[in-house]
Each structure stands twice: as structure tokens, then as C-alpha cells.
N, C-alpha and C positions, 0 to 999 in steps of 0.2 A: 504494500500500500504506500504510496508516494503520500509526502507532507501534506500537499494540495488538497490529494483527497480525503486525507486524515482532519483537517482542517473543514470540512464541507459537512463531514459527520458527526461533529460534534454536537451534544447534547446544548441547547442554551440553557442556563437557570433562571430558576425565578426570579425575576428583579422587582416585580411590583407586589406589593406587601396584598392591595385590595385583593388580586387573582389570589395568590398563595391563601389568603383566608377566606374566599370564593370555593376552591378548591376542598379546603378543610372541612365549611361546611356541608356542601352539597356533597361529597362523596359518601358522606358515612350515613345520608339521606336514604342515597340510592341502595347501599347496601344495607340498612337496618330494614327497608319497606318486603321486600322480600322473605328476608330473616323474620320477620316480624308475621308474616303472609302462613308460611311454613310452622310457626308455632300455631299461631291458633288453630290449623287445622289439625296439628296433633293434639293438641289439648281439646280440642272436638271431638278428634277419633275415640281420646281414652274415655271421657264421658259418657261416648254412645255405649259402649260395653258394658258397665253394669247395668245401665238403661234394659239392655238385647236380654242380658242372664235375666234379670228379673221379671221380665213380662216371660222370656221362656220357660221359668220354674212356677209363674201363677199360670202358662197355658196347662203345666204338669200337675203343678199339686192342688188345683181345683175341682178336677175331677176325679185323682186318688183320693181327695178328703171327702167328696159325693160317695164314691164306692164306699170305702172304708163307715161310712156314717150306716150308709144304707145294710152293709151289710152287719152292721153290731143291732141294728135297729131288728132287724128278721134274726137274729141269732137270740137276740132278748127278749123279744115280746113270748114268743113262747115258752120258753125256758123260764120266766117266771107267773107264767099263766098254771106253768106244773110244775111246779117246785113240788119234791115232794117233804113230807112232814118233818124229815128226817135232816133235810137241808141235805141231801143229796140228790 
């Protein structure tokens, strides 16, 4: 690489303070809105999940607690319709 060209490549820096603090704040804008995008959908996703279990355990144990009622209810009525005297 010849001086010339070395010279045409160079980086310039920041001279003006306004840009440099232009720069400071709009960058970390762009990258927090995103960042920020991405959390709350996971913070959405984990809340739906006990939401999902517990309506799926009251689709389940709504009508295991129907059976189970219904069938104490026919195991009882008769069994103490004939108790016998003995209590056996």
C-alpha cells in the first residue's frame, strides 16, 4: 500500500462534540427499542404458561371431581339405606 493510499483511508474522528453526543444518544435508542421488543414478549410467553396449565388441569379435574362425587354418591346412598344393625 503506497503513503497516498494509506492517506485516503484513513479513519477521520470526531471533531464536533454536538454529533459525538448525537451519536451517544441515538445509538443506544436504537439498540435498547429492540432489546426492549424481545423482553416483553418473553415475559409474555412465561405468563401465558401457567395461564395454559391451569385452565388445562380445570378442563381435567372438573370432571374427575363430577365422577368421583357421582360415584361416592351411588356407593353411599345405598350402603347406608342397609347398614346392617351390627354396623357391618
Amino acid at each position: 500500500m503506497t503513503r497516498e493510499s494509506r492517506e485516503r483511508c484513513h479513519i477521520v474522528p470526531l471533531r464536533s462534540p454536538a454529533l459525538a453526543t448525537l451519536i451517544v444518544t441515538v445509538a443506544p435508542a436504537f439498540i435498547g427499542c429492540p432489546v426492549t421488543c424481545l423482553n416483553s414478549l418473553r415475559l409474555a410467553q412465561r405468563q401465558a404458561r401457567p395461564a395454559r396449565v391451569n385452565r388445562q388441569l380445570g378442563e381435567f379435574h372438573g370432571p374427575l371431581f363430577a365422577l368421583v362425587e357421582a360415584n361416592t354418591r351411588i356407593y353411599r346412598n345405598p350402603y347406608e339405606k342397609y347398614v346392617r344393625s351390627d354396623g357391618r
